[in-house]
Legacy VTK file of the C-alpha trace (Angstrom):
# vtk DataFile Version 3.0
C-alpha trace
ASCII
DATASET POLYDATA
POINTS 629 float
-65.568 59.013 45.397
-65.051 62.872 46.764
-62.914 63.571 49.379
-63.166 67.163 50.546
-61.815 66.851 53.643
-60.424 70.644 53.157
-61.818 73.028 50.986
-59.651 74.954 48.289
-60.355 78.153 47.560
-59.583 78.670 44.072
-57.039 82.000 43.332
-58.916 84.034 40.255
-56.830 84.654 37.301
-58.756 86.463 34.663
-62.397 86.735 33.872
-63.631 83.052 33.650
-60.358 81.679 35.152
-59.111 80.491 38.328
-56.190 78.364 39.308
-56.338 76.052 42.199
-53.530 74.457 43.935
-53.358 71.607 46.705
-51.998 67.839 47.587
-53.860 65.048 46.526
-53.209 62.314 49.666
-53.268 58.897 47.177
-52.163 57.868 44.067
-53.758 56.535 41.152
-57.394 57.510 42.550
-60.185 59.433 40.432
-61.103 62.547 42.074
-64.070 64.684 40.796
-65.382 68.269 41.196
-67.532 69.911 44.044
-68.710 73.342 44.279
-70.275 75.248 48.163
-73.100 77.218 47.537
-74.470 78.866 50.719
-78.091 78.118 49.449
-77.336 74.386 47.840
-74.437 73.733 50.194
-71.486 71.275 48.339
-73.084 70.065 45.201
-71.432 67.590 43.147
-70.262 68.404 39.054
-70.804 65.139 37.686
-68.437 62.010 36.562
-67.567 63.456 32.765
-64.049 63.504 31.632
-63.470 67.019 32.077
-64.299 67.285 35.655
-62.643 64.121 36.540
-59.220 64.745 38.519
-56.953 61.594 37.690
-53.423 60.895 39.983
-50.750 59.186 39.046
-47.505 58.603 41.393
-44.531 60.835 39.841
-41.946 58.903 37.665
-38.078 57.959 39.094
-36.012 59.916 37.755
-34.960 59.332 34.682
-30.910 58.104 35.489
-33.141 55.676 37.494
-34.062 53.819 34.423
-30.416 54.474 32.517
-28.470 52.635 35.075
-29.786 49.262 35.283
-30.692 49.264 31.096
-26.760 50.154 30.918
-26.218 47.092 32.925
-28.602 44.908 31.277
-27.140 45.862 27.461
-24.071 45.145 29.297
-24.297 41.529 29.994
-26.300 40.577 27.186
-23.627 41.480 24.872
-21.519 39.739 27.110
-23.522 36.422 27.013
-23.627 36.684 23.629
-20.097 37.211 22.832
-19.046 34.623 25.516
-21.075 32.190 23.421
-19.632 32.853 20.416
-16.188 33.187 21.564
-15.343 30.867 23.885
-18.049 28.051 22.120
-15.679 28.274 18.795
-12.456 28.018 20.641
-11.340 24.293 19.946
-10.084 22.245 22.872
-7.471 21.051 20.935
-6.015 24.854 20.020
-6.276 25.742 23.165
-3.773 22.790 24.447
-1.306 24.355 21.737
-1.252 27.670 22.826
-0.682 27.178 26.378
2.424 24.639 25.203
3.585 27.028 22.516
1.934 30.553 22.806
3.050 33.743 23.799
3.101 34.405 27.899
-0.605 36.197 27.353
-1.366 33.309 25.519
-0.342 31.073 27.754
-2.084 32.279 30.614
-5.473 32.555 29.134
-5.002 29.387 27.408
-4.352 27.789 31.198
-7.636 30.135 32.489
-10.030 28.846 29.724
-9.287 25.576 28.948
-11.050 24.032 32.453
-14.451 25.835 31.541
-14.251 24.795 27.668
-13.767 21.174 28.785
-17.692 21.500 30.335
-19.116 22.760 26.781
-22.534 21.920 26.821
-22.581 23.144 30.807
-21.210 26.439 29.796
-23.420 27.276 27.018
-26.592 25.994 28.651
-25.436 28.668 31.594
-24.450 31.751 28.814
-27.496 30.869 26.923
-29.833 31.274 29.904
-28.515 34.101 31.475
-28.601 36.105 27.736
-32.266 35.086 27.469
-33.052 36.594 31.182
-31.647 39.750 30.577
-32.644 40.366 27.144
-36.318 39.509 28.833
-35.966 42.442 31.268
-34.659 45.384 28.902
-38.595 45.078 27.085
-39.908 46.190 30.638
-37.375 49.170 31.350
-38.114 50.555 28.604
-41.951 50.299 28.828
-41.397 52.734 31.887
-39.711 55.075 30.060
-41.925 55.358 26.649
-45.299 54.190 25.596
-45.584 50.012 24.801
-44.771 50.501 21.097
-41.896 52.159 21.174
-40.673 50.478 24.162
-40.380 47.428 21.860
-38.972 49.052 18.658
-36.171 50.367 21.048
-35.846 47.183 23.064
-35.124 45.565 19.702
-32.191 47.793 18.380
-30.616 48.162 21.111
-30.439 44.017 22.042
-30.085 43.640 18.470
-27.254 46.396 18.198
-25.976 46.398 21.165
-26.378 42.900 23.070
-25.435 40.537 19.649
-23.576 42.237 16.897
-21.021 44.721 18.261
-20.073 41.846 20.713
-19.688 39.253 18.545
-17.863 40.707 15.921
-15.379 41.336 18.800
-15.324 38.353 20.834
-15.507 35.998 17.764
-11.935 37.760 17.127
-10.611 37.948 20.492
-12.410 35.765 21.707
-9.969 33.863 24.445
-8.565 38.091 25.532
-12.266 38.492 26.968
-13.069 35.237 27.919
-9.898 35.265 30.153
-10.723 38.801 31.427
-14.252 38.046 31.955
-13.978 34.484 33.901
-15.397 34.881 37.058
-18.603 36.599 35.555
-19.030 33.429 33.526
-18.540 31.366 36.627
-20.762 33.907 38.765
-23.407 33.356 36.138
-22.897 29.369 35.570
-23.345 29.300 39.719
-26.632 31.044 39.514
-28.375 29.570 36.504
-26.556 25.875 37.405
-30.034 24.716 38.915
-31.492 24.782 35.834
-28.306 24.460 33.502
-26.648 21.481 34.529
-29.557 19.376 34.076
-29.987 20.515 30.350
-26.343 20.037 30.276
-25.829 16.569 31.270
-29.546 15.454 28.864
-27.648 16.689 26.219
-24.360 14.700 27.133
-26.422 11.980 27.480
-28.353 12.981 23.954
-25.071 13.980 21.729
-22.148 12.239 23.506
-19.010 14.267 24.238
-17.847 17.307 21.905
-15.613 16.464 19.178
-12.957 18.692 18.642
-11.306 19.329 15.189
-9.209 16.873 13.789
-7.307 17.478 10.778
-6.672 14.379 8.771
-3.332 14.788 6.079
-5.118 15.888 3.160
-7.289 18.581 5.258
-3.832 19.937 6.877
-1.772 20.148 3.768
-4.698 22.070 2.450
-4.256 24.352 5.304
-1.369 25.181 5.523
-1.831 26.326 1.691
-4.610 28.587 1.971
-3.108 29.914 5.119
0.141 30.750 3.867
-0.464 34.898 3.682
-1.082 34.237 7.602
1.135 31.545 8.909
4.366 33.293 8.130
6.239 30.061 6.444
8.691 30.527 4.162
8.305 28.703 0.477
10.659 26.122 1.451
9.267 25.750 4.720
6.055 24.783 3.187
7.345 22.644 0.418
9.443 20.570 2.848
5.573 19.701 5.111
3.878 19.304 2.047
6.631 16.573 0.428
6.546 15.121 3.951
2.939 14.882 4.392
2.426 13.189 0.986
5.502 10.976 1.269
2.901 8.112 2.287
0.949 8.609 -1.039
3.312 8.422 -3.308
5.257 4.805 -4.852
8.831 4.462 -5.840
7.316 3.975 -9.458
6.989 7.823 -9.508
9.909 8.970 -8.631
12.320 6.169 -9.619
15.061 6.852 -12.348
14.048 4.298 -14.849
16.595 1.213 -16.783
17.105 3.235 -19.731
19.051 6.499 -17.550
20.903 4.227 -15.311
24.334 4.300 -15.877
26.030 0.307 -15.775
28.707 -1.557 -16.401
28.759 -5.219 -18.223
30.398 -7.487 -15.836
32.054 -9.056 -18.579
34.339 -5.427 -18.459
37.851 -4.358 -17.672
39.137 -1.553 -15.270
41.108 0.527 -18.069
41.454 3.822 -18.332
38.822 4.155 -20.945
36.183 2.633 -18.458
37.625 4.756 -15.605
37.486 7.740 -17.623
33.552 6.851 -18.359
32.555 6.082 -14.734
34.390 9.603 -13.815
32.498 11.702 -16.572
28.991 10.058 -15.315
30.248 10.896 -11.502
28.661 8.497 -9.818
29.677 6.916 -6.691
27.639 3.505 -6.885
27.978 1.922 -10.398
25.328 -1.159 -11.389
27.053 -3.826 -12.817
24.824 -6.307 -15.169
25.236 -9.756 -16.310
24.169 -9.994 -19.917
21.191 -7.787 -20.016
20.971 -4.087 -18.320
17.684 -5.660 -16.066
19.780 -8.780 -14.348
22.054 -6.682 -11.745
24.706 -8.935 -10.127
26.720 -6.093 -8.476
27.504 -2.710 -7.050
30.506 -1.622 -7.952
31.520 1.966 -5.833
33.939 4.142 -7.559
36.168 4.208 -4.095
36.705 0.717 -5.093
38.702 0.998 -8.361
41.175 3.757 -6.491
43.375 0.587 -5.260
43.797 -0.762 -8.826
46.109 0.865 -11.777
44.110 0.858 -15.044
47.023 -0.499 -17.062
46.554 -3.954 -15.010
42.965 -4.003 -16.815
41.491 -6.335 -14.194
38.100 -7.805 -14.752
35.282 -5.761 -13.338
34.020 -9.487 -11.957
37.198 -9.716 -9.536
36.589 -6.768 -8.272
32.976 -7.106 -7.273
33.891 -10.657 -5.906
36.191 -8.952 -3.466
33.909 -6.312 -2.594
30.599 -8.106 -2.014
28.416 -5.122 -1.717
25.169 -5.778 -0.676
22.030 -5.354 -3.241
18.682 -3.690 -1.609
15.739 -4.484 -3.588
12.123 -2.548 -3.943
8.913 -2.746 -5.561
7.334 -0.251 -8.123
4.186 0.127 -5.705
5.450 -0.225 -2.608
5.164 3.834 -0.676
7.830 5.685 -0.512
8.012 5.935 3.568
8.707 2.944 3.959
11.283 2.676 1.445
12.910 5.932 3.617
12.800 4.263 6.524
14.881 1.306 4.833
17.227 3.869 4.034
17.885 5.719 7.371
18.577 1.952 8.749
21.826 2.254 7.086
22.447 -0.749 5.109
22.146 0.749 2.176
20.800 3.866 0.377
20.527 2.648 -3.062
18.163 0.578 -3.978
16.339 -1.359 -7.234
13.301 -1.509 -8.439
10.796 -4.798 -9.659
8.119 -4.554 -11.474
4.761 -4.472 -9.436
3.916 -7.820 -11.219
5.986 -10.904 -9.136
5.955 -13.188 -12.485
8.356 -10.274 -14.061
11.826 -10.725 -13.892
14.451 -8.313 -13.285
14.457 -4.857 -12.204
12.445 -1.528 -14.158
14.443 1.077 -12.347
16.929 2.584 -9.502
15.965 4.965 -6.448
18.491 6.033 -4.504
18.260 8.482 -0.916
18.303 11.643 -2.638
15.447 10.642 -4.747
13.409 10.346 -1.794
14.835 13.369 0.218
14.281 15.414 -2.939
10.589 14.249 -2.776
10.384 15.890 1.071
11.996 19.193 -0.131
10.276 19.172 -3.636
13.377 20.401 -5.053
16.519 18.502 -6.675
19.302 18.456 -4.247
22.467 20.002 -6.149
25.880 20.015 -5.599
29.077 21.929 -6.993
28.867 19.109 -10.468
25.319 18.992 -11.091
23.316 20.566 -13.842
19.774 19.343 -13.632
17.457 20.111 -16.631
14.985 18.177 -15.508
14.339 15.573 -12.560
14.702 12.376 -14.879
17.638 14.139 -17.023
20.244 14.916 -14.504
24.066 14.884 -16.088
27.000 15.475 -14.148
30.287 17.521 -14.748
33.101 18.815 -13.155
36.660 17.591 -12.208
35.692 13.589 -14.051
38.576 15.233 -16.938
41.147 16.066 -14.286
40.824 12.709 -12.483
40.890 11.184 -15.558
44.361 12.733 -16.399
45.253 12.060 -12.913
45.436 8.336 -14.160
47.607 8.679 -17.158
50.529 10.564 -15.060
53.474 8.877 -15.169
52.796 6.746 -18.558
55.612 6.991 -21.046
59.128 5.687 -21.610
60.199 3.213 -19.043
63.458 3.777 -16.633
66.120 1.324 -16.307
66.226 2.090 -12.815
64.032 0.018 -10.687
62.310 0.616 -7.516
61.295 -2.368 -5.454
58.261 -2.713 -3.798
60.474 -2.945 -0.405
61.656 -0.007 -0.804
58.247 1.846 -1.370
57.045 0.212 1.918
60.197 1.008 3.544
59.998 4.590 2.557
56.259 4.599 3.618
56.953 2.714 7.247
59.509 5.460 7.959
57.395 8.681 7.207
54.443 7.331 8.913
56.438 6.533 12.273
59.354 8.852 12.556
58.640 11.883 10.323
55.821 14.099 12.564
54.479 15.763 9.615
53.479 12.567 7.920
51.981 11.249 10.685
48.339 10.165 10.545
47.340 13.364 12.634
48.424 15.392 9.706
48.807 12.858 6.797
46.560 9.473 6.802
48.202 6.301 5.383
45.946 6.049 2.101
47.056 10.025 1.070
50.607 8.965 1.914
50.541 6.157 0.024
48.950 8.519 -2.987
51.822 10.762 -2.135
54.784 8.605 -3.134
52.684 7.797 -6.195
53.314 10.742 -7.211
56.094 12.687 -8.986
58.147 13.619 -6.117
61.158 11.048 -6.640
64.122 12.700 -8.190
67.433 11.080 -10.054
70.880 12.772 -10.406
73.553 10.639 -12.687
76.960 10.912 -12.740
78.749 9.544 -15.940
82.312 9.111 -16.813
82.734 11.980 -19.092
82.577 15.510 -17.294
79.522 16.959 -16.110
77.994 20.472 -18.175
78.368 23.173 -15.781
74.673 23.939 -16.423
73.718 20.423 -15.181
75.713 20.958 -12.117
72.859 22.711 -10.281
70.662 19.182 -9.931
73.692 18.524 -7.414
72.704 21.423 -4.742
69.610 20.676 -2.272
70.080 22.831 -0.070
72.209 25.699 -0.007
72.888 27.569 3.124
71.351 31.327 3.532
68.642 30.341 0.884
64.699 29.949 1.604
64.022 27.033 0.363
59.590 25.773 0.898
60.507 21.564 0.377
61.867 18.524 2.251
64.024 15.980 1.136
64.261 12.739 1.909
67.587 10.323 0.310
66.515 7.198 -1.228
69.387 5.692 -2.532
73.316 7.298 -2.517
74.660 9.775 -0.557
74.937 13.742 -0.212
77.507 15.682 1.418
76.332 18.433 4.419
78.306 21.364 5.193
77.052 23.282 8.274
78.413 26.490 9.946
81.302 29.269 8.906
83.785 26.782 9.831
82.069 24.977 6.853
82.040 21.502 8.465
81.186 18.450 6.307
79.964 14.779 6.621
78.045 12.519 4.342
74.254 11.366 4.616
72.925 8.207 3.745
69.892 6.391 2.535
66.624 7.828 4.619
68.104 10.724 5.879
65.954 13.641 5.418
65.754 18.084 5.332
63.976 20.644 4.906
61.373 19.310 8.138
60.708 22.874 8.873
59.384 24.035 5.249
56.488 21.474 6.396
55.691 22.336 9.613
52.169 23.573 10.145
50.832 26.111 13.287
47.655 26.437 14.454
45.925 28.850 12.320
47.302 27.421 9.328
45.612 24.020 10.110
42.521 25.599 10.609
42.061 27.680 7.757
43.056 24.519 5.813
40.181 22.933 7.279
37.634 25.671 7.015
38.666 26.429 2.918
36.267 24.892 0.088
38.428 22.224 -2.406
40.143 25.252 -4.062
42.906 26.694 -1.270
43.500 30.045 -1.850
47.356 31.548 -1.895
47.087 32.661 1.204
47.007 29.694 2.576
50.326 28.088 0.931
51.975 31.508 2.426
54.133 30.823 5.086
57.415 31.790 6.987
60.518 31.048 5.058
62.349 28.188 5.807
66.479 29.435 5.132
68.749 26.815 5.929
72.024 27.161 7.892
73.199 24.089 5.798
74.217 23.200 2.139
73.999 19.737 0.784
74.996 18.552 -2.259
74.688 15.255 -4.054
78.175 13.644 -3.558
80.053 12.195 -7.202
77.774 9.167 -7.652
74.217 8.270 -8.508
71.663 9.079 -6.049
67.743 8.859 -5.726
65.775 11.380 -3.456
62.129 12.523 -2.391
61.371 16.147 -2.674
57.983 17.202 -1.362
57.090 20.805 -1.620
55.403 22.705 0.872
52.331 22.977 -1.566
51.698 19.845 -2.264
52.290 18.852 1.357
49.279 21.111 2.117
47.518 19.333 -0.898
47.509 16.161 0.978
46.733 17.671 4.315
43.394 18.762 2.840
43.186 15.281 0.981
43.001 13.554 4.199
40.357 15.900 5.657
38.561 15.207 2.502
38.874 11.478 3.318
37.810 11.688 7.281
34.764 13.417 5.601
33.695 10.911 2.750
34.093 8.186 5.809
32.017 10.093 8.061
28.847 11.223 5.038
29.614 8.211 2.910
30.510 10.548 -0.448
32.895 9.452 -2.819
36.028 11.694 -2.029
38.248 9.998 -4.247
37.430 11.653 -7.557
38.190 14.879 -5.293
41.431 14.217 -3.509
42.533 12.779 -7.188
41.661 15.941 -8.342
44.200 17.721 -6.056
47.210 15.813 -6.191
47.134 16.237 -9.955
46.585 20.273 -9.639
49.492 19.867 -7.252
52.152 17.645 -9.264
52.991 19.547 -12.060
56.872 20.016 -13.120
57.205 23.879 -11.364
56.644 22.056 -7.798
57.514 18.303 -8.392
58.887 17.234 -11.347
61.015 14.065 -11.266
59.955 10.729 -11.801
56.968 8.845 -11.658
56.620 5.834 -9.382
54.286 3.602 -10.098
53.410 1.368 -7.662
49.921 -0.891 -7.806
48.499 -1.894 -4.781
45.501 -4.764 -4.294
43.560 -5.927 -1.153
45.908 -7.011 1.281
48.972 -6.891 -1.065
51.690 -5.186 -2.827
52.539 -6.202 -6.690
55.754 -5.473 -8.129
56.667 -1.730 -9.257
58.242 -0.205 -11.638
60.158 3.383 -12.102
58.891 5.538 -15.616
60.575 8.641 -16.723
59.067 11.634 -18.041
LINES 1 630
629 0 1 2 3 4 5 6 7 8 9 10 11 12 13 14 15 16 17 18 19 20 21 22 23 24 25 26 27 28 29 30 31 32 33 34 35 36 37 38 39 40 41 42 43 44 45 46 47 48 49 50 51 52 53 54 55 56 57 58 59 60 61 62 63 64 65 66 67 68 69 70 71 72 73 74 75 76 77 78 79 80 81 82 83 84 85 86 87 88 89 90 91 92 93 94 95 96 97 98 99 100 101 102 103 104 105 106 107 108 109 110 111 112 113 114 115 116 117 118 119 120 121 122 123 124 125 126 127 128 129 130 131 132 133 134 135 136 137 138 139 140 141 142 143 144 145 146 147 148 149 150 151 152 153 154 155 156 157 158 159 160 161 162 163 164 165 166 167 168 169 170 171 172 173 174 175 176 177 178 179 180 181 182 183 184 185 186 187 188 189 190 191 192 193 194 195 196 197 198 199 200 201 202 203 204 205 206 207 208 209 210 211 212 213 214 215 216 217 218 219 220 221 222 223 224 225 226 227 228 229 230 231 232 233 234 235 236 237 238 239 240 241 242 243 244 245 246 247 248 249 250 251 252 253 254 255 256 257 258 259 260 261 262 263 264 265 266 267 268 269 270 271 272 273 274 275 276 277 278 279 280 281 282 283 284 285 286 287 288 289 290 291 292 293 294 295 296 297 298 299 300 301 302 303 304 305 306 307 308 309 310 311 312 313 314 315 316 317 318 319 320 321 322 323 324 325 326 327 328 329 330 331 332 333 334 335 336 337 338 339 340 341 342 343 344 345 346 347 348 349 350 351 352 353 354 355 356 357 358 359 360 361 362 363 364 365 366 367 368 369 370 371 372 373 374 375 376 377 378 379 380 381 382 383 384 385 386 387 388 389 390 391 392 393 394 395 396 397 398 399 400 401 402 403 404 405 406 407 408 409 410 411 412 413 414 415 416 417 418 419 420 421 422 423 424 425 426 427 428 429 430 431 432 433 434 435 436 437 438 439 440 441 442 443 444 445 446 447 448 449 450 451 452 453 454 455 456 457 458 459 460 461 462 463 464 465 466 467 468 469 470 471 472 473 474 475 476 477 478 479 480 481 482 483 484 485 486 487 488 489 490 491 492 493 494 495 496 497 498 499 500 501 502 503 504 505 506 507 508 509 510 511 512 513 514 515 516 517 518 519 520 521 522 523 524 525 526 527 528 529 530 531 532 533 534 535 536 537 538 539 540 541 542 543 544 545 546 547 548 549 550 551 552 553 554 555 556 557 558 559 560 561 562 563 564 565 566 567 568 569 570 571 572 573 574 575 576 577 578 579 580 581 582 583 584 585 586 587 588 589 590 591 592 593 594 595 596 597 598 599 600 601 602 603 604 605 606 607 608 609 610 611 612 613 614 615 616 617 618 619 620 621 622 623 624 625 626 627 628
């Protein structure tokens, strides 16, 4: 083809060169040489490569090509991320963290979740839209290189770009950019849905709905374990899932305290002071009591039990369980220990024994009690202030068993003449728990009360026929006025004389009249410090303001019998009885406790006096009896 529709006169550079310049009208056309002769006119060069003119239309610029490869990288990193992100979020996770998450969590939690309910929809829609893009990059950058290294770069950079940077990121923040990025994903779903949802639904059809992860007990113990650099629990924390989790696996066989470490009692026994002293050293608060052989249980004896009886009286261990009737819970050596717990939080009992997983065997293999199983949930032993554990099956107790144990022989020794009658006690008890505000049962109950005037806090002066020693003259003087005195008084039997003012006025005083009410008398802050200090009370709470009387009495010239209860020891049975509202409210055995401080309180510096025993059974009062020291 030649087109010379206008000549060009070629511009000569040098000897053998000239340069010619002009506009080629179309594009992509072969054009070929002609030279004017005036004697040959135009005559055509010929069709060989060097005088062939070829056009080609000039390239867009080059940003032209930048921009929409930018874009393209763009999204199909963003496909492929979305895919890998938002397909591995579980459903079920993502219901957690929009209950329990952080706000941020919460709210892409709640933005997420509708879209991850479609799964199959929204990967058939992120997997077609990455495969469209990464189809287009190939031909971008055709334009801008020749075909082979269009592909080697189209590679790297889809490669590179479009799959690994993105889904090392969104496969670890996955729900941040799925959240941020949620209406390109539903742009993109929109567009490619005419082809998408039909894949979608085949494979609903194909695969049934998605699972999401379950974890069954075993799986999430194991969890939790190999997560525990991550999950922030504390040791504790972990042992107390863990003992829960398993709780369902494991049989009272394995963690029952077997025949042979049970601590029992023959039935055939006596409440002395021997078998007291033994069921205090062991500490226990529910005693087994057998019938011939240690595997035939007949009875529970509780150790709160034997505080109404006086060992001396040695009565038969099988009246007491008679009157008691406690019930007896029975297990069996396979049977799992959750429901065995849930036995136990019903109430009726939380001691229980154990039968051999063979029916045709008689009698019982073992003993598991509530703290067996709760120490199974914390996997640790459960201690308190008299334990020493050396080992889960060899647990001994010590602690204030001696004490108690010498709480019982106070008072034993030569016997008084004098007697006190049982009418009296109760007379004596009536009166303090009705008319004397300290020792009502707001401050005092009626059991400590009754413990109180068990105590040594009765008190004898004599008068003879020959004359009184001057040095024994002093037992006559209670009170004397203008002197702190930290004790009441209470007369029992004879009179005193009172003298009160300057004028120095006297009268006499008879039986129940009482002093000293003020020593006793507690405020506010005193009461609650009481209530708020361990066993042990320190000094500073016996401190109080001194009680100075503007009265003297004196024991008037004939034999008289009084109470004298110190401030201390008053405070001593205060905390008893708070000790007693607990044990009744958590079921522990207090008694070994509030034993424990009425014999740290009645000691000869604060009491002193006599002894009055008094023995008191169900429902009934036995005759006393007065001992001397």
């Amino acid at each position: 083809m030649i087109d010379h529709t206008e000549p060009v006169k070629p511009k000569k550079l040098a000897i053998g060169v000239y340069a010619i310049e002009t506009t080629f009208k179309s594009t992509d056309t072969a054009y070929f040489v002609c030279v004017y002769a005036e004697e040959y006119g135009w005559q055509h060069q010929g069709n060989k490569h060097l005088l062939t003119i070829k056009t080609r239309s000039m390239p867009p610029p080059f940003l032209f090509h930048i921009s929409p490869l930018a874009a393209l990288l763009f999204l199909s990193g963003l496909f492929s991320g979305l895919t890998i992100g938002l397909m591995t979020l579980d459903q079920n996770e993502l219901q957690v963290l929009a209950l329990i998450g952080n706000e941020e969590q919460k709210k892409n939690a709640n933005v997420i979740l509708p879209l991850r309910r479609r799964g199959n929809f929204l990967l058939c829609s992120l997997l077609l839209g990455n495969v469209l893009v990464n189809s287009i990059i190939p031909l971008i950058f055709s334009g801008l290189t020749s075909d082979l290294f269009a592909v080697i770069l189209s590679t790297i950079a889809i490669v590179v770009i479009g799959e690994i940077i993105p889904q090392a990121i969104c496969s670890r923040r996955g729900l941040v950019v799925g959240a941020k990025t949620i209406y390109i994903t539903y742009l993109v779903i929109l567009i490619t849905s005419p082809i998408s949802y039909p894949i979608s639904k085949f494979l609903d059809w194909v695969f049934g709905i998605e699972i999401v992860h379950v974890y069954d007990r075993e799986r999430l113990m194991e969890y939790i374990r190999i997560t525990r650099p991550y999950n922030k629990l504390e040791e504790d924390e972990l042992n107390i899932i863990t003992g829960a989790l398993e709780l369902n696996h494991k049989t009272v066989g394995e963690v029952m305290t077997p025949l042979g470490d049970i601590f029992m009692i023959p039935i055939t026994a006596k409440l002395n002071s021997a078998l007291v002293s033994e069921i205090v050293h062991n500490d226990y608060s529910r005693i087994p009591v057998y019938d011939k052989e240690k595997s035939n249980v007949v009875a529970l004896l509780y150790a709160k039990d034997i505080v109404l009886y006086a060992a001396e009286e040695q009565i038969p261990i099988e009246m007491i369980v008679k009157s008691t009737k406690h019930p007896l819970i029975y297990t069996r050596e396979n049977k799992r220990l959750k429901s065995v717990f849930d036995e136990f939080k019903q109430g009726k009992c939380h001691m229980a024994f154990v039968k051999a997983r063979n029916k045709n065997q008689k009698g019982i293999i073992g003993l598991i009690t509530m703290e067996d199983v709760l120490e199974e949930i914390l996997q640790s032993e459960i201690l308190d202030e008299t334990d020493i554990v050396t080992d889960k099956k060899q647990v001994r107790k010590q602690g204030t068993g001696k004490e108690f144990a010498e709480f019982l022989k106070i008072g034993e020794g030569k016997r008084l003449s004098h007697y006190i009658s049982p009418q009296t006690f109760h007379a004596v008890f009536n009166l303090l728990s009705t008319n004397v505000k300290p020792f009502s049962s707001t401050y005092i109950s009626k059991t400590v009360l009754r413990k109180i005037l068990e105590q040594k806090v009765f008190h004898e002066v004599k008068f003879h026929d020959e004359p009184i020693a001057k040095s024994k003259r002093s037992n006559e003087m209670l009170y004397v006025a203008g002197q702190a005195a930290d004790y009441f008084i209470m007369i029992i039997e004879g009179r005193v004389k009172v003298s009160i003012g300057k004028e120095r006025l006297h009268f006499e005083c008879r039986q129940f009249s009482y002093f000293g009410l003020p020593a006793l008398e507690l405020n506010a802050d005193c009461l609650s410090k009481i209530k708020s200090e361990n066993l042990q009370m320190t000094n500073e709470i016996f401190a109080h303001p001194v009680f100075i009387p503007e009265y003297t009495v004196q024991v008037s010239k004939e034999n008289c019998l009084y109470m004298k209860i110190s401030r201390r020891f008053y405070l001593t049975a205060c905390k008893a009885t708070i000790l007693e509202t607990q044990w009744l409210k958590e079921s522990k055995n207090v008694s070994r406790e509030m034993d424990t401080f009425f014999h740290k309180a009645v000691d000869s510096k604060h009491l002193g006096g006599t002894w009055i025993k008094t023995h008191y059974f169900p429902k009934k009062i036995s005759k006393g009896r007065c001992q001397q020291n």
